[in-house]
C-alpha positions in Angstrom: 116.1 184.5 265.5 119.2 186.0 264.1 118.5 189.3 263.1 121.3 189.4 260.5 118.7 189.5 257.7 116.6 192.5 259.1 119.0 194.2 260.2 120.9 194.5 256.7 117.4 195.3 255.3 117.1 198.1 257.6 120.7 199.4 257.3 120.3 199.2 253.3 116.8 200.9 253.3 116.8 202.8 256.8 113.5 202.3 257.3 110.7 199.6 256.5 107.1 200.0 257.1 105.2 198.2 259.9 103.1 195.5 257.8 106.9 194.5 255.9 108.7 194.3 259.4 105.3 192.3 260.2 105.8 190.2 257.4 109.1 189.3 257.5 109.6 188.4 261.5 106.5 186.0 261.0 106.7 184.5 257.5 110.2 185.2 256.3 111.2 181.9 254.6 114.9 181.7 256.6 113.6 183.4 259.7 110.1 183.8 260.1 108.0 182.8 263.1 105.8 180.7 261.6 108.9 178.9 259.2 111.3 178.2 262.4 109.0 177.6 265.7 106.0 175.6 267.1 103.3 178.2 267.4 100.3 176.2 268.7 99.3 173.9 271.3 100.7 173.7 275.2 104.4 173.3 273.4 103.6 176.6 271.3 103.2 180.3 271.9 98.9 180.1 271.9 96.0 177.7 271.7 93.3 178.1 268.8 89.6 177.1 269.1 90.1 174.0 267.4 93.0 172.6 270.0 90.6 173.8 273.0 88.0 170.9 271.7 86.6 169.0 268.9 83.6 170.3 269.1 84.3 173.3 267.5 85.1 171.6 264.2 82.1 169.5 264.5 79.8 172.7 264.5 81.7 173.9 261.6 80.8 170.4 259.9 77.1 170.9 260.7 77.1 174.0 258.6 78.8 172.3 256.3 75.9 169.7 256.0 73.2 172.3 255.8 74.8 174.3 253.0 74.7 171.0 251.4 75.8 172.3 248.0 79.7 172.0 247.4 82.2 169.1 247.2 85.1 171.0 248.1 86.0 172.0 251.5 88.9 174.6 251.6 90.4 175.8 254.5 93.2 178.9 254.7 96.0 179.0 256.8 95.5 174.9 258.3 96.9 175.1 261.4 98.4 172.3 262.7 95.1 170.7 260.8 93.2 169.8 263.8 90.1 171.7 262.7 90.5 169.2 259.1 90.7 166.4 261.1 88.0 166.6 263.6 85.3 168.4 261.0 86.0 165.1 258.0 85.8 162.6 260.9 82.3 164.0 262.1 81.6 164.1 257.9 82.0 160.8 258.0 80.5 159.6 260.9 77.4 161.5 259.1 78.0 160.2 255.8 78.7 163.6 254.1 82.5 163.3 253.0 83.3 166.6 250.5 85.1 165.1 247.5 88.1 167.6 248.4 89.7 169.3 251.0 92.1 171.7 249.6 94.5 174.0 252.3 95.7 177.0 251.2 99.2 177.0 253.4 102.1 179.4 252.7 104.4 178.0 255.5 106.7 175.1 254.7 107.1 174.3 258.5 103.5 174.4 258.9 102.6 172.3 255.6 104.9 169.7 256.4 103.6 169.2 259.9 99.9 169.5 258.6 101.0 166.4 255.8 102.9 164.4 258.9 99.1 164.3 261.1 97.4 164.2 257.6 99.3 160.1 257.2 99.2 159.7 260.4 95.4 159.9 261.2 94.8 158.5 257.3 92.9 161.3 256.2 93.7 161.2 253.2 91.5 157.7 253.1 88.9 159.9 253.2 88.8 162.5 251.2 91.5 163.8 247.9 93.4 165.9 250.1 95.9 168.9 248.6 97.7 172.1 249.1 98.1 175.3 247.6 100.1 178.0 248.2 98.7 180.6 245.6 95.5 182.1 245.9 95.1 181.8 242.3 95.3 178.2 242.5 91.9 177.7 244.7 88.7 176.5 242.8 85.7 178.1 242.0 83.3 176.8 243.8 84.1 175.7 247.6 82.5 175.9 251.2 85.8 178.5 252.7 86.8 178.7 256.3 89.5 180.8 257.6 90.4 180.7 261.9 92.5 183.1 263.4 94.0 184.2 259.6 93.3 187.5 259.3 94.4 188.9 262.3 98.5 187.7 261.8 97.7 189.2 258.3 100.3 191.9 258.1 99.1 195.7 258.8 100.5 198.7 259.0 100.0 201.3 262.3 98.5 205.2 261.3 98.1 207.7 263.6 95.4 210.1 263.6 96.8 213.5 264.3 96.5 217.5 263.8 95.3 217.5 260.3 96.0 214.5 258.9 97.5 211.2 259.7 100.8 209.7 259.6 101.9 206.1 259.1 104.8 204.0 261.2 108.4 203.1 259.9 110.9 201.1 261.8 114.2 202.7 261.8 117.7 200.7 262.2 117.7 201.5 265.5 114.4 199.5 265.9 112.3 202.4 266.7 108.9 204.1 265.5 109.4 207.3 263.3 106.1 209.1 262.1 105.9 210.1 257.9 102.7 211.9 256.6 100.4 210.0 255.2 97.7 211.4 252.3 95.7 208.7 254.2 92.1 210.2 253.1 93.1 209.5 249.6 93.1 206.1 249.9 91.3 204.2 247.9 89.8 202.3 250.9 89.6 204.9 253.9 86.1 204.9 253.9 86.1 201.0 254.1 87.2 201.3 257.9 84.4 203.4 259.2 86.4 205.5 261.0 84.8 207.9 263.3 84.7 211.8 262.8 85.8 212.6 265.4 88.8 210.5 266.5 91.2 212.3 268.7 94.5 213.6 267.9 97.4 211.0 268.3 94.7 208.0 268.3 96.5 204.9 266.8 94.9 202.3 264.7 95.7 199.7 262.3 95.4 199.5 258.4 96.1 196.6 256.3 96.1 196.6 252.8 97.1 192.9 252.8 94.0 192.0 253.9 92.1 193.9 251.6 94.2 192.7 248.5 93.8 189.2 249.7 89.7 189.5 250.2 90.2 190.6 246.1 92.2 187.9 244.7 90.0 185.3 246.7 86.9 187.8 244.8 88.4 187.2 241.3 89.1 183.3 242.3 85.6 182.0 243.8 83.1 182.3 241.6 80.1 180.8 244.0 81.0 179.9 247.8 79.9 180.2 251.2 83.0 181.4 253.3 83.1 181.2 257.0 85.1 183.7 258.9 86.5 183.2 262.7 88.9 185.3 264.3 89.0 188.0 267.2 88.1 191.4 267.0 84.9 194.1 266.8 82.7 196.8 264.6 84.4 199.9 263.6 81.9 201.0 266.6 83.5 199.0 269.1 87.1 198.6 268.4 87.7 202.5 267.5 87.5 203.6 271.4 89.6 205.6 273.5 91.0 203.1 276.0 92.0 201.8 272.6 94.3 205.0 271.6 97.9 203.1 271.4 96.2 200.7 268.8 95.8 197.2 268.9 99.4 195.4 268.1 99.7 192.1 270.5 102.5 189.9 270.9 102.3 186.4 272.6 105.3 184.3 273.6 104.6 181.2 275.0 101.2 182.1 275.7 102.4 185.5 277.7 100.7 188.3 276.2 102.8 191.5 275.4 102.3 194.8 273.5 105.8 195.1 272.4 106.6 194.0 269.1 109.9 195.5 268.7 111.4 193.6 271.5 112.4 189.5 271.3 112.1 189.9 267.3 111.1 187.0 265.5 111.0 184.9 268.9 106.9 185.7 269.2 103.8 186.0 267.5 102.6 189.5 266.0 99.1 190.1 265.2 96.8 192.9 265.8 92.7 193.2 266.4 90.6 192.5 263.3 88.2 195.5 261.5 85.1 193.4 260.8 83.3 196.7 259.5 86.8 196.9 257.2 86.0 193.2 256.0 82.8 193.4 255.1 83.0 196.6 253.2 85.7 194.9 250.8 83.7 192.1 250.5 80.4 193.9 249.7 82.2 195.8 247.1 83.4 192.3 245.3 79.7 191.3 245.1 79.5 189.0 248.1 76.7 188.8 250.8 77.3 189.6 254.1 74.7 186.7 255.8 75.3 186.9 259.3 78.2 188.3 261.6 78.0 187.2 265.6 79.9 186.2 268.3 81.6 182.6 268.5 79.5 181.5 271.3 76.4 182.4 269.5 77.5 180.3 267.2 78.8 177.3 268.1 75.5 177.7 270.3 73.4 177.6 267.2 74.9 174.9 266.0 73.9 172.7 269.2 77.5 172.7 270.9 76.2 171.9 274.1 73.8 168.9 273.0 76.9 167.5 271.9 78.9 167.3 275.1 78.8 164.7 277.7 78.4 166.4 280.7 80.2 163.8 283.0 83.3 164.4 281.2 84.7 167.6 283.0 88.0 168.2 280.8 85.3 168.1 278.0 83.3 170.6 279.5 85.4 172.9 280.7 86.9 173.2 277.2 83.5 173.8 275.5 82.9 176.5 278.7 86.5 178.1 277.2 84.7 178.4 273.9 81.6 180.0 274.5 82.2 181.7 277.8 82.3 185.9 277.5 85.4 185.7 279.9 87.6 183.3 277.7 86.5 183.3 273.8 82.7 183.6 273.7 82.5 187.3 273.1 86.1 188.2 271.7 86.2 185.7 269.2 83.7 186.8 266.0 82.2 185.3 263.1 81.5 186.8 259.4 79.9 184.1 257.4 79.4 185.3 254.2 78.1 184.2 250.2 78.8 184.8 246.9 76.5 183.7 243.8 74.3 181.2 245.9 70.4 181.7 245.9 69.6 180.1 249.3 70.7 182.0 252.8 71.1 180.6 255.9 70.1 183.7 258.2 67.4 181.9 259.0 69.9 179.4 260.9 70.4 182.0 263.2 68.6 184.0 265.7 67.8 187.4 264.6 68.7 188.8 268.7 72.1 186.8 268.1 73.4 188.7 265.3 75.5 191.5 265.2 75.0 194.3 263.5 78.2 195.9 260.8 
């Protein structure tokens, strides 16, 4: 990436927080990540659930079919729109086509490669197929599901230390410095279910993206069932002390780093999600937290392994890289949560399987 751009931000304003450096090397419209380079796949920097195997869409389309209530499907952030793909195919296989699939995408590069596979595999045959790229824009009623969005959501970094906290800048020498931070006066600071007694110097993330985006989707969808997959923990899990330096991770062409100051703009930037954080914006914007688990649970409730054929051995071993504790089983989580709908689906689930926030 040429860094001409940042670099006379950061000369003009010295310093920019965390989450708009964050923002700008992975959705800056001239030089962003996600604007200017093939993210996913073998080709790409990673590999989502949805790319591992079909399968995974498919159990996502079985929940679809037992909610059984909306004709619009809406996914955010599409991906490369595998997960679209396989999920209306198995709809319509089962005769139980939505009327609408709707992707919320704010990346040009990754709208235009989601519309090429789109013609290509004649989705759009289908179902009434359409983008949006404002929140405002979604409709009112829809059956919502979001992989791997949250986490590339931009955040900034806070450090807990002697009497306060302190938040992270990045200077135009593309270094860290520390500012005070009135952090307990936030608004939201209870939302993260921090504990009392974190050490001093412990760093941790804080995105007020994601809770301003969990709002505007509030004041959008006035009844929906919204399905939530993406890797992280609790408050109680993810606030430990081998986790002191925070949670930050960069991957370049599927090599993991903890860098993010280094090849700027050349890798992806995201950092472990807060599920506690999550659900305690969404509980105070009225919405029911149903079930939260891991992905293996999951797909494991939703008969994942009836489905395979067990001869096939690239199919198999795919499905294992979904569900096993070693490769995305345990990291990966699920929130699935509702808003103005009557009927819940907890009893889809097994109580032993389910997470507690």
């Amino acid at each position: 990436m040429s860094q001409s751009k940042l670099e006379i931000l950061l000369k003009r304003k010295k310093e920019i927080s965390f989450s708009d450096y964050m923002e700008f090397v992975l959705f800056d419209k001239e030089y962003g990540l996600y604007e200017n380079h093939e993210i996913l796949g073998e080709k790409g920097h990673f590999i989502t659930s949805p790319l591992v195997s079909k399968h995974f869409s498919h159990c996502i389309a079985k929940h679809y079919i037992k909610e059984s209530t909306f004709d619009t499907i809406v996914e955010l952030g599409g991906g490369d729109a595998s997960l679209a793909c396989d999920l209306l195919f198995y709809l319509k296989d089962k005769k139980e086509l939505p009327n609408k699939y709707i992707f919320f995408e704010k990346s040009d590069y990754l709208i235009k490669k989601q519309k090429s596979i789109i013609s290509e595999k004649s989705i759009s045959k289908l179902v009434d197929i359409s983008w949006v790229s404002d929140l405002k824009d979604l409709p009112n009623e829809a059956f919502i599901i979001s992989n791997e969005l949250f986490d590339c959501i931009p955040t900034d970094i806070i450090m807990h230390v002697p009497g306060g906290y302190q938040k992270a800048y990045i200077n135009d020498d593309y270094k860290l410095d520390w500012k005070k931070l009135n952090f307990k006066y936030d608004p939201a600071f209870k939302d993260l279910g921090l504990p009392k007694n974190l050490p001093n110097n412990y760093i941790f993330e804080y995105s007020y993206a994601q809770r301003d985006i969990i709002n505007e989707i509030s004041g959008v969808l006035h009844r929906a069932c919204f399905l939530i997959f993406d890797y992280g923990y609790t408050s109680s899990e993810l606030y430990l002390k081998d986790r002191s330096l925070g949670t930050i991770t960069c991957i370049k062409n599927h090599v993991t780093d903890f860098n993010p100051l280094s090849d700027v703009g050349t890798k992806d930037v995201s950092a472990f999600v807060n599920f506690t954080y999550l659900k305690n914006i969404f509980s105070k914007n009225n919405w029911e937290i149903v079930a939260f688990m891991n992905q293996a649970n999951y797909l494991i409730n939703f008969n994942i392994l009836n489905d395979i054929n067990v001869n096939d051995i690239d199919e198999l071993n795919a499905v294992k890289k979904l569900i096993m504790p070693n490769h995305m089983g345990e990291l990966f989580k699920v929130l699935i949560i509702k808003k103005n709908i009557n009927e819940t689906d907890k009893n889809y689930f097994m109580k032993n399987d389910i997470i507690k926030l």
